[in-house]
Kinemage of the C-alpha trace (Angstrom):
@kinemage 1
@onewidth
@group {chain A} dominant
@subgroup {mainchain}
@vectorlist {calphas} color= white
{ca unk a 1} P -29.622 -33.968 55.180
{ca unk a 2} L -32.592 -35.960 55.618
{ca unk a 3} L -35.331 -36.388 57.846
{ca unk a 4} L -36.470 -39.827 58.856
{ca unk a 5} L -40.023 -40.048 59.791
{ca unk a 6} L -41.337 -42.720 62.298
{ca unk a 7} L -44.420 -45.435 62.080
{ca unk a 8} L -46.589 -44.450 64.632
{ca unk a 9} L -46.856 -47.489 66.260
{ca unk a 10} L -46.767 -46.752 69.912
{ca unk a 11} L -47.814 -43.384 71.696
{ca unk a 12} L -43.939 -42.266 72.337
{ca unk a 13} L -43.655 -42.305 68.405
{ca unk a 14} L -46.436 -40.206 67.109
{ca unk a 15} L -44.934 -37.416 65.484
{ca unk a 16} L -41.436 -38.164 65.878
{ca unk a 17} L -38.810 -37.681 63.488
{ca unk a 18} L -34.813 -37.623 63.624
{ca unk a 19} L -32.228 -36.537 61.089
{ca unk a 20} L -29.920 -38.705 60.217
{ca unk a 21} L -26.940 -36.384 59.491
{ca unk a 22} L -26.503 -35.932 63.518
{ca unk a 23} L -26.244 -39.881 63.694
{ca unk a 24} L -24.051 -40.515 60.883
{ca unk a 25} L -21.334 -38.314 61.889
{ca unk a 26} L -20.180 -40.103 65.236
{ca unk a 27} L -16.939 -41.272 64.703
{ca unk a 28} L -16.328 -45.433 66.383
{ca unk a 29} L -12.735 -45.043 67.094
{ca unk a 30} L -13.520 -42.166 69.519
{ca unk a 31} L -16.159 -43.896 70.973
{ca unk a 32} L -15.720 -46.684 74.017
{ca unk a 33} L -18.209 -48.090 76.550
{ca unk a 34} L -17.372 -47.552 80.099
{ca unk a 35} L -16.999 -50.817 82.246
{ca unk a 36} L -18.869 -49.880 86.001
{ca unk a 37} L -17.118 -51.558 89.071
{ca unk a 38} L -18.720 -52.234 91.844
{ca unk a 39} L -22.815 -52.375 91.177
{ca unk a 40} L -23.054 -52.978 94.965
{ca unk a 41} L -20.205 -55.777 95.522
{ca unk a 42} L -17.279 -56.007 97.541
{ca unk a 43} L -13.748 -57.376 96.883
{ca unk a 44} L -14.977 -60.787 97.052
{ca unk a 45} L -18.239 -59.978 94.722
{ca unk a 46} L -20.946 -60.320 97.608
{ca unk a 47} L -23.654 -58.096 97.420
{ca unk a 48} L -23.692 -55.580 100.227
{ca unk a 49} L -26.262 -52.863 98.658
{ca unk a 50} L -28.693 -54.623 97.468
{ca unk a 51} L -30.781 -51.121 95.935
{ca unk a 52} L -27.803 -50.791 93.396
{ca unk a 53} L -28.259 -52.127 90.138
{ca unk a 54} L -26.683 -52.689 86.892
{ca unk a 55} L -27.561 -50.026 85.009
{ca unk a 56} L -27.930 -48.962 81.360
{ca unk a 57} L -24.426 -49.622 79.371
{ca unk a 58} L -23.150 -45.972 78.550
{ca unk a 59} L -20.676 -45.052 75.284
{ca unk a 60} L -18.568 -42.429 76.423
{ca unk a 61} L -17.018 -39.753 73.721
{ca unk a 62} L -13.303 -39.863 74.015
{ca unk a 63} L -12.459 -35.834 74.656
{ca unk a 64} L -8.991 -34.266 74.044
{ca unk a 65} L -8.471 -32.235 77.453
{ca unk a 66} L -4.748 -31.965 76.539
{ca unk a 67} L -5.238 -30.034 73.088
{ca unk a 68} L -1.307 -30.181 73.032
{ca unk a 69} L -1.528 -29.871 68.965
{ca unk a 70} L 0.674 -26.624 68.519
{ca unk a 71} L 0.642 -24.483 65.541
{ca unk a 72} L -1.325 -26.790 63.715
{ca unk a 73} L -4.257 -25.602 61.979
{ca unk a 74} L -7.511 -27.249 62.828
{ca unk a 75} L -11.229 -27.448 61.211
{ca unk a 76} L -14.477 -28.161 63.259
{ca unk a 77} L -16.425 -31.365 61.449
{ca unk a 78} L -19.231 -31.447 63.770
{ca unk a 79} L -21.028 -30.064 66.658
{ca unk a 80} L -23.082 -33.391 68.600
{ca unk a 81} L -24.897 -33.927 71.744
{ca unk a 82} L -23.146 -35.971 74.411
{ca unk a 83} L -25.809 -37.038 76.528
{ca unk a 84} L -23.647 -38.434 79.273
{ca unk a 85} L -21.787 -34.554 79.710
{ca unk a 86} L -25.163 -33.225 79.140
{ca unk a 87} L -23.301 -30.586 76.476
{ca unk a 88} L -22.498 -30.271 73.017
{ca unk a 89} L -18.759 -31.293 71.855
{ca unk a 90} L -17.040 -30.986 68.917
{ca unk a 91} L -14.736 -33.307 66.328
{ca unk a 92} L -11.557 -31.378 64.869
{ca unk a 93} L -9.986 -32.257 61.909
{ca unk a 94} L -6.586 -31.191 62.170
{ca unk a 95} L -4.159 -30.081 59.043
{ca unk a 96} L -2.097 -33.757 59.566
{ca unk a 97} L -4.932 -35.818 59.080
{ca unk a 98} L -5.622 -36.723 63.012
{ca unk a 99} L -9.181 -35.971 64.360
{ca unk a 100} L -9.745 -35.135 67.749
């Protein structure tokens, strides 16, 4: 576990520091960007609200809802921020190799 410590080279980065272990442990295959519709269109892709934007991109965390795995022993991995359910989730490693 180590601690990465920032330049200062603006004001937003003056004593800042992250740990790395909470960014190396996000898995990519349970990971997907959302695609927005709409941004203010209609059907035909006029703009009819013109206040609506684009917007950031956002990665979304794939979440198992179903948790249908039955009598199969699972281990928590890790415990990480999703910033877009404004919560903590967690990756299971189950005993058949699949990680939800």
């Amino acid at each position: 576990m180590t601690i990465r410590l920032y330049k200062t080279s603006t004001p937003s980065t003056h004593n800042g520091a992250i740990d790395s272990q909470m960014k190396s442990n996000l898995r990519k295959n349970l990971i997907y960007g959302q695609h927005r519709f709409g941004k203010g269109r209609n059907a035909r892709g006029f703009i009819i609200a013109g206040h609506r934007g684009g917007g950031h991109k956002c990665l979304y965390r794939k979440i198992d809802f179903w948790r249908n795995k039955k009598d199969i022993y699972g281990r928590i991995i890790t415990i990480e921020y999703d910033p877009n359910r404004n919560t903590y989730i967690c990756l299971i490693h189950y005993g058949d190799g699949e990680k939800r």
